[in-house]
Structure formats: structure tokens, C-alpha cells
C-alpha positions as CSV (number, residue, x, y, z in Angstrom):
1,X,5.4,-50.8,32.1
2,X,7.3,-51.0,28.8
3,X,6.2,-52.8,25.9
4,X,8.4,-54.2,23.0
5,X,8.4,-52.6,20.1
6,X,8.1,-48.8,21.7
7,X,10.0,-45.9,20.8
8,X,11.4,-44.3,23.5
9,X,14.1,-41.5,24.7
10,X,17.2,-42.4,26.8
11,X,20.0,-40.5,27.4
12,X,23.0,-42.1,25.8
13,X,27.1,-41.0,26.8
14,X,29.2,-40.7,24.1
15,X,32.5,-43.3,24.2
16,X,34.4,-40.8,26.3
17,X,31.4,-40.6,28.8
18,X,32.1,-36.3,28.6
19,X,29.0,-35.7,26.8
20,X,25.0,-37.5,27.3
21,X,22.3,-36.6,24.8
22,X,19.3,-37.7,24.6
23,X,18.4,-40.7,21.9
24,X,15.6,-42.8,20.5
25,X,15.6,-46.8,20.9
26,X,13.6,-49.3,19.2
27,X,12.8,-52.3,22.6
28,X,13.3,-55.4,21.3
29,X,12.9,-57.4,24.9
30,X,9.6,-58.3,25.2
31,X,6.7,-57.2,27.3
32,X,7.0,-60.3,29.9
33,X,11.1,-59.9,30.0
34,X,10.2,-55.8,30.8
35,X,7.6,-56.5,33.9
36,X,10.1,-59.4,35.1
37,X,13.3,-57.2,35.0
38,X,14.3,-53.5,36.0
39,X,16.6,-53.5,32.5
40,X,15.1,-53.5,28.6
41,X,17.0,-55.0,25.2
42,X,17.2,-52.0,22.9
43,X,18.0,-51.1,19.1
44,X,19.5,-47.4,18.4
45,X,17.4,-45.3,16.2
46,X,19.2,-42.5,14.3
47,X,18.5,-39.7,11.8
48,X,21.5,-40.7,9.8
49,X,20.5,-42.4,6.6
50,X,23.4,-43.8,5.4
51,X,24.1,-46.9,3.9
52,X,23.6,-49.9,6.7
53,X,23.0,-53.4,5.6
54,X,21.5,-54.0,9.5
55,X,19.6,-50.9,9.1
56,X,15.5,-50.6,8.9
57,X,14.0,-47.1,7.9
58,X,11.0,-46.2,9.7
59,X,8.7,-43.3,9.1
60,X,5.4,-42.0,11.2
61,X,3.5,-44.0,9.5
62,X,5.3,-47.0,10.6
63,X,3.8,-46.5,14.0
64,X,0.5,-48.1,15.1
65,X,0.9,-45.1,17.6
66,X,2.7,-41.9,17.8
67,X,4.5,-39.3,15.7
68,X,8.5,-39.3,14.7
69,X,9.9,-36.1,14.0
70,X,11.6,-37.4,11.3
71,X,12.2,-40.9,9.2
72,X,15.0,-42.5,11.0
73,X,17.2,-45.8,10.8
74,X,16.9,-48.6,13.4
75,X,20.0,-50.1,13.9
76,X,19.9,-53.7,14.6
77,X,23.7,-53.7,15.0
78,X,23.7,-51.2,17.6
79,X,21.9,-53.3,20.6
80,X,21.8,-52.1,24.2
81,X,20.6,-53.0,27.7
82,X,19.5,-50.3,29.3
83,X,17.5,-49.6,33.1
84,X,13.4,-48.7,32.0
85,X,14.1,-46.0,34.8
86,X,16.2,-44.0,32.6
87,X,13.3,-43.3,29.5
88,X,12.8,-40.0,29.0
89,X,9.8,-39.6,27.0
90,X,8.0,-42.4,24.4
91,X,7.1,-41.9,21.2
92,X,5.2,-44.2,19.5
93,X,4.8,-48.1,19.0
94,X,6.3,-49.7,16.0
95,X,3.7,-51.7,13.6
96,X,4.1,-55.1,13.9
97,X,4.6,-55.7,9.9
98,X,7.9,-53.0,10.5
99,X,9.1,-54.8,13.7
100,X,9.3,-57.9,12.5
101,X,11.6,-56.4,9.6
102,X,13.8,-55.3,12.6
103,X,13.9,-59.0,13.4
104,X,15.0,-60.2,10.0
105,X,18.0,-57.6,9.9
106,X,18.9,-58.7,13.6
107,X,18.8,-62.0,12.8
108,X,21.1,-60.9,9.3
109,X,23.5,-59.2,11.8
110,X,24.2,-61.7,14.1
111,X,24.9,-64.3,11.2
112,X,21.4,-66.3,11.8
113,X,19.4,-67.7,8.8
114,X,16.0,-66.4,8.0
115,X,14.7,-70.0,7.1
116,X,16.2,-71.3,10.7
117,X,13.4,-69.7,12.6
């Protein structure tokens, strides 16, 4: 089963759908939503480090488990639904203190107040 807060490979089309590649994602849905359904609530994680107010750097030593190849960007404006039978591989498992700053820019993104938790 998938947990939240795992790192994990998808493959992802590009708009046109002519081209998959393979991707990280961040799972946001949590580890009851996972068991209870075939799809998971995901974040895009990219190598790209440009400027993203929704964005959340993450290193290695982020992870209470795992290795990245690199420090990358979770986008919490980039949110997918995927089916758990397409991961590829799993990398890791975000730290909790790091995850929740994935929450806060989420929450930034979709217009929702930090205090209104």
C-alpha cells in the first residue's frame, strides 16, 4: 500500500499525449484514502528551481527515508489524481516537519488562510 507523504515515479504524458516520461510525485491523499481507493492525490516534483510562490524545495535530507538524486521543487499547484497501479519505483518518505510545509503552500495556492485550520 501507499502511504502519504511518499515519493514516487509515475509516468506522466506531456499535453499533446505524444510523449510519457517518467516523474516524481509528492502523495498528499492519505494512507486510509490510499487502502480505500485504487487512485492517489499527488503533487509534481521537478528539478526546475525556479521561482514558485507554491513551490517547496526538498533535499535528501528531507526524507525520513530514501535518497533523491537531486534537490527538487514540490509543486503544490501542480496536483494530480493518479491510479497507485501505475508507480514505477518509490523513493523515499518525506519528513513530516517538510510535509506539512507542502500543506501550508497548498493551502497558499488554493486561496485558504493558514490561521483557518
Amino acid at each position: 500500500m501507499l502511504e502519504q507523504r511518499e515519493i514516487v515515479l509515475v509516468p506522466v504524458p506531456f499535453t499533446d499525449l505524444t510523449v510519457v516520461k517518467s516523474r516524481p510525485v509528492l502523495i498528499l491523499s492519505s494512507s486510509e484514502y490510499n487502502t480505500n481507493h485504487q487512485d492517489i492525490i499527488v503533487a509534481a516534483i521537478t528539478s526546475r528551481m525556479g521561482q514558485n510562490a507554491f513551490g517547496r524545495i526538498i533535499s535528501s535530507k528531507d526524507l525520513d527515508t530514501g535518497t533523491l538524486p537531486r534537490p527538487s521543487m514540490v509543486r503544490a499547484d501542480k496536483i494530480y489524481t493518479l491510479d497507485q497501479r501505475i508507480v514505477v519505483k518509490r523513493f523515499g518518505k518525506l519528513c513530516r516537519v517538510a510535509f506539512q510545509d507542502v500543506l501550508v503552500a497548498l493551502d497558499s495556492a488554493l486561496g485558504k488562510s493558514v490561521n483557518s485550520h
